[in-house]
C-alpha positions in Angstrom: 57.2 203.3 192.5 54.0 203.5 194.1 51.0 202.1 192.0 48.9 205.7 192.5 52.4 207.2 190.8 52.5 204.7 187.8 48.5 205.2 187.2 49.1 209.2 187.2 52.2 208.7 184.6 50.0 206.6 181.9 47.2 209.0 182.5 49.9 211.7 182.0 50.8 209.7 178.4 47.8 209.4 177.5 46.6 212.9 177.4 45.6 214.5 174.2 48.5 216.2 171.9 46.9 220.1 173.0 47.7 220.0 176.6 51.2 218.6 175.8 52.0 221.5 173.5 50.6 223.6 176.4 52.3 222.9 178.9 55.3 223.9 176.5 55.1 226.9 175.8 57.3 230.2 177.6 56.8 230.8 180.9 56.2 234.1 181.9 59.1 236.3 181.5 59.9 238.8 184.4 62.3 241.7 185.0 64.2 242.6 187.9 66.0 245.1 188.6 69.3 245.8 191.0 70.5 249.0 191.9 74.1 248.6 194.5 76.3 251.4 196.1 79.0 249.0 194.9 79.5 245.7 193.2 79.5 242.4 195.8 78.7 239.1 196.4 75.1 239.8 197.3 73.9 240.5 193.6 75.5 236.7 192.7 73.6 235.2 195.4 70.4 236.6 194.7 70.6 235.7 191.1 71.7 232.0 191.8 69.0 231.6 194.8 66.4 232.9 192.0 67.8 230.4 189.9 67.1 227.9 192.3 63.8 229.2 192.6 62.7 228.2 188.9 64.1 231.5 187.3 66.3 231.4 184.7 67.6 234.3 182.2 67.0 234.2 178.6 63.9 231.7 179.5 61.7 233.7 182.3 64.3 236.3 183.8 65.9 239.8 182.5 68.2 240.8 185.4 69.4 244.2 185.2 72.3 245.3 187.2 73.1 248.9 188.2 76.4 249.9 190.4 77.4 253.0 191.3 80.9 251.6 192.2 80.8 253.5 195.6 79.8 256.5 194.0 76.9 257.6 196.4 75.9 260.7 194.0 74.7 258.1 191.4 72.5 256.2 192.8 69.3 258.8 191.8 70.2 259.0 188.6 70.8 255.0 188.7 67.4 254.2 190.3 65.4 256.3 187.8 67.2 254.6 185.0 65.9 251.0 186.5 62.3 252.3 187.0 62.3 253.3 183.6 63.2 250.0 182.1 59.7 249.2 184.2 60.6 246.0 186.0 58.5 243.9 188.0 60.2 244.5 191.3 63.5 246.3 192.2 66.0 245.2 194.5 68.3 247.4 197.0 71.8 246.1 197.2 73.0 245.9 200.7 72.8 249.4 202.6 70.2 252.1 203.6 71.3 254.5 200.3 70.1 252.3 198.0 66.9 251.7 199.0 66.1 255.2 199.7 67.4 256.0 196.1 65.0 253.5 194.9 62.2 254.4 197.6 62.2 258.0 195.7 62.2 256.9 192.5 58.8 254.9 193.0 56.1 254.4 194.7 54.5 251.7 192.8 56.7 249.0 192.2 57.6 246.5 194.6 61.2 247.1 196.0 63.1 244.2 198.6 66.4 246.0 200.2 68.8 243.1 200.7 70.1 244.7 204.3 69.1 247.8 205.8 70.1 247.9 209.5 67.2 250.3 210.6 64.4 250.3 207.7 62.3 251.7 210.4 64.4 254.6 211.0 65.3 255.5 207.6 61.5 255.8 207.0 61.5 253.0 204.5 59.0 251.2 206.0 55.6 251.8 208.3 56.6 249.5 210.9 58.6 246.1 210.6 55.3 243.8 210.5 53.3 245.7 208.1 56.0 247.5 206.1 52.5 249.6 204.5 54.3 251.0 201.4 55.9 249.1 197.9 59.2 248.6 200.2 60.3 245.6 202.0 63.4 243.4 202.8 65.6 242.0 205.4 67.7 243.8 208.2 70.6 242.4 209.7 69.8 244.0 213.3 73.7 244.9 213.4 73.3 247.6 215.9 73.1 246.0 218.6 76.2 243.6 218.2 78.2 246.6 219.3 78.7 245.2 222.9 79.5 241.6 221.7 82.4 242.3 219.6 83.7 244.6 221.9 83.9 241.9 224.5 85.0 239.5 221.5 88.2 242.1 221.1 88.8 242.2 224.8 89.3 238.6 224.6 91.4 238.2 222.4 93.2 241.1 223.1 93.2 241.4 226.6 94.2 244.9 228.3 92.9 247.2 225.1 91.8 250.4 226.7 91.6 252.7 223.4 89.5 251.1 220.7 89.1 253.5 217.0 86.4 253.0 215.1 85.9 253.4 210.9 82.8 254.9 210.3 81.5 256.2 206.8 79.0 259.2 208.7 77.4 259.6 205.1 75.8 256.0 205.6 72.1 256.9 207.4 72.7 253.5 209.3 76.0 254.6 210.8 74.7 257.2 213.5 72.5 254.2 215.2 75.2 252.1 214.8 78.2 254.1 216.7 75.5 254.9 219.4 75.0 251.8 220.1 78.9 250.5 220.8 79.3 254.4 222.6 76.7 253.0 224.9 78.3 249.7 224.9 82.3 251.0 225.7 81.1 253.3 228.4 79.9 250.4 229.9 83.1 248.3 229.7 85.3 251.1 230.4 86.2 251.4 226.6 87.3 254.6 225.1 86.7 255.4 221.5 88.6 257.2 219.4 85.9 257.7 216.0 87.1 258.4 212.2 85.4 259.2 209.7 85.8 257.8 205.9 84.3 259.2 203.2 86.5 257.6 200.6 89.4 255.4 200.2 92.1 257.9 200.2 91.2 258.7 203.6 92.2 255.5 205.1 95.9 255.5 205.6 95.7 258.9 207.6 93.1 257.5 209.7 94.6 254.3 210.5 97.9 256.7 211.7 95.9 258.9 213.6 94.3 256.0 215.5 97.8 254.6 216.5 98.9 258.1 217.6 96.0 258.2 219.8 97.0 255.2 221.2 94.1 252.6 220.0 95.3 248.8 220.5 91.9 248.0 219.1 89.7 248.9 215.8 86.5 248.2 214.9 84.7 249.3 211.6 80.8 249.6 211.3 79.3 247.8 208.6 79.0 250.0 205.4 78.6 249.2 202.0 82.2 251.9 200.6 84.5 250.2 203.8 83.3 247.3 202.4 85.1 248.0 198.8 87.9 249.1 200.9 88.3 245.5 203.0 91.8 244.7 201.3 93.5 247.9 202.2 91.7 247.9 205.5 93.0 244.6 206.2 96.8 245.4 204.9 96.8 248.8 206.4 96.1 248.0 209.9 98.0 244.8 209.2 100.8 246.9 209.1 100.4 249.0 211.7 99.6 246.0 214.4 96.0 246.9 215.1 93.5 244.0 216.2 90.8 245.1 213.8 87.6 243.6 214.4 84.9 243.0 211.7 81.2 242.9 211.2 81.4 241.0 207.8 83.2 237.5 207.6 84.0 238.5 203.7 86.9 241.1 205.5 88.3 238.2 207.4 88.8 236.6 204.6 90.2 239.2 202.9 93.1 239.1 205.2 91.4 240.9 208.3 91.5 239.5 212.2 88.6 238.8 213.4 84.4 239.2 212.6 81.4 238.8 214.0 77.9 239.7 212.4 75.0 238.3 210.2 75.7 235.7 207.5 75.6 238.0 204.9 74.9 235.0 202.4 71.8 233.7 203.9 70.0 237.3 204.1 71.1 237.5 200.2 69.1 234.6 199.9 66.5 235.3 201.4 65.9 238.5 199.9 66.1 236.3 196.4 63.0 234.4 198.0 61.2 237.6 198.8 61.7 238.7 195.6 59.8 235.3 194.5 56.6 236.2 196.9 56.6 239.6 194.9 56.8 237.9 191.8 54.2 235.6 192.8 51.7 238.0 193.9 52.4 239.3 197.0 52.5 242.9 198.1 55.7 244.3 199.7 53.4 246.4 201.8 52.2 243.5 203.7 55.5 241.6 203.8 56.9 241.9 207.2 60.6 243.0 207.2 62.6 239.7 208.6 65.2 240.2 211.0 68.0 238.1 211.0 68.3 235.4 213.9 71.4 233.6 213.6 74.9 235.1 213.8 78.7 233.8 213.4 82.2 234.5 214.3 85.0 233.8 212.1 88.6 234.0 213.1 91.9 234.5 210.7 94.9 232.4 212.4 97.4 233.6 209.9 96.7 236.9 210.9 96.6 236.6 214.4 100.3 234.8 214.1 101.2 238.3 211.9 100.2 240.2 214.7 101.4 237.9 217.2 98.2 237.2 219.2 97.6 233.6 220.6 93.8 232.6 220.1 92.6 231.6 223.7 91.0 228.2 223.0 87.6 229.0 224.2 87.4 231.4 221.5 89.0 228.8 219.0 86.3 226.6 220.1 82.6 229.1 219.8 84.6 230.1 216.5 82.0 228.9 213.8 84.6 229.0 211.1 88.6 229.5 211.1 90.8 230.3 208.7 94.3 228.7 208.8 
């Protein structure tokens, strides 16, 4: 130990009885609020980054959870039960819906979405440097990946022709989304063959329709009710040999092919530390919205053997994680 560290301990011990008591007492105790379309891993990660962070509940934190368990039609009701309890910032579970449930609820306290893919097109924010309102967050930029897992799905299935897509159309996000891999599979020489799921019950018609219009190829667009629906997106096309591609590694490992998006983790994360700038002072309304930068691929080997696809080994090797 340095000798300018021992001389700040005894200085430390020797201060009067007062300041110790001080230094003590509660911190300051702060509410948050979290309103999802559906329960997931993103409300755990928050809470444990904020943990990390210094907050802890029952000492400094009240963190109040609201789910509409992919019930879209609840999230007004949901939002203006949270603003009631008056927290000190809201958070937006992953998806547009939420935060523009909690957008019209308030315009006074702070709100951080947790992954919206275009804030600036919902009208949630100003612009993404100077969001100019009580709403901020990250945004996964998942758009524009359309083109890359396409050509991730041609190489590892080579020949497709006919690729269907799962797309919730009540999603605002979802419409940008399928634009962008329209654009993308016109240029490859792609058709797509698009269904639409509003619920679960849907799915098993959809995933025959897409083999009867002769898709060797599926993608879904990332959406916070498909993403409930993962297992039984995974089994279903499972059994109807379709090379499914993902945007979310969590369907992967659910049983699914093949992904290829944001680490869903890390913006969780740092949406927990966003939260902490509000909580520290900040306002949302000069918080830029951060985009995310880095991206990964994650391949299910059990399932390609099911299917009975052979992983080339260049793909094997970009792979950032594979699962045996």
């Amino acid at each position: 130990m340095k000798r300018r560290e021992v001389l700040t301990l005894l200085a430390g011990a020797a201060a009067p009885w007062p300041n110790i008591v001080c230094a003590q007492q509660p911190m300051k105790s702060h509410r948050v609020g979290y309103l999802a379309l559906a329960s997931g891993p993103d409300i755990a990660i928050v809470k444990q980054r904020l943990t990390e962070l210094g907050y802890s509940e029952g000492r400094n934190l009240v963190f109040e959870v609201r789910s509409a368990e992919n019930d879209a039609t609840r999230l007004a009701s949901l939002a203006e039960e949270l603003v009631r309890s008056k927290p000190d910032v809201l958070v937006a579970g992953a998806g547009t819906l939420t935060a523009k449930a909690l957008q019209a609820a308030t315009n006074s306290i702070p709100v951080v979405f947790v992954g919206v893919g275009d804030p600036l097109g919902a009208g949630l924010v100003r612009s993404l440097s100077r969001p100019g309102s009580n709403v901020t967050g990250m945004t996964p930029q998942a758009a524009a990946l359309g083109g890359k897992r396409l050509q991730l799905l041609e190489e590892l299935t080579p020949g497709i022709r006919i690729v269907a897509v799962l797309v919730n159309p009540e999603t605002p996000f979802s419409a940008l989304a399928l634009k962008e891999l329209q654009s993308a599979a016109r240029e490859r020489g792609l058709r797509l063959e698009v269904f639409e799921i509003r619920a679960g019950e849907q799915l098993p018609g959809s995933i025959q329709a897409a083999v009867k219009a002769g898709a060797n190829g599926l993608i879904t667009l990332e959406d916070p009710l498909l993403f409930g629906l993962r297992r039984q997106i995974a089994g279903l096309v499972a059994k109807a040999t379709l090379p499914t591609m993902y945007g979310n590694r969590q369907f992967v490992e659910a049983g699914g092919l093949i992904s290829y998006g944001t680490d869903g983790r890390q913006i969780a994360r740092r949406a927990a530390e966003l939260v902490d700038k509000v909580l520290r002072g900040a306002k949302p309304a000069e918080i830029p919205v951060e985009q995310a930068t880095t991206f990964e691929l994650v391949i299910n080997l059990k399932a390609a053997k099911a299917l009975g696809i052979s992983v080339p080994p260049a793909l094997m090797l970009r792979a950032d994680e594979v699962i045996q």
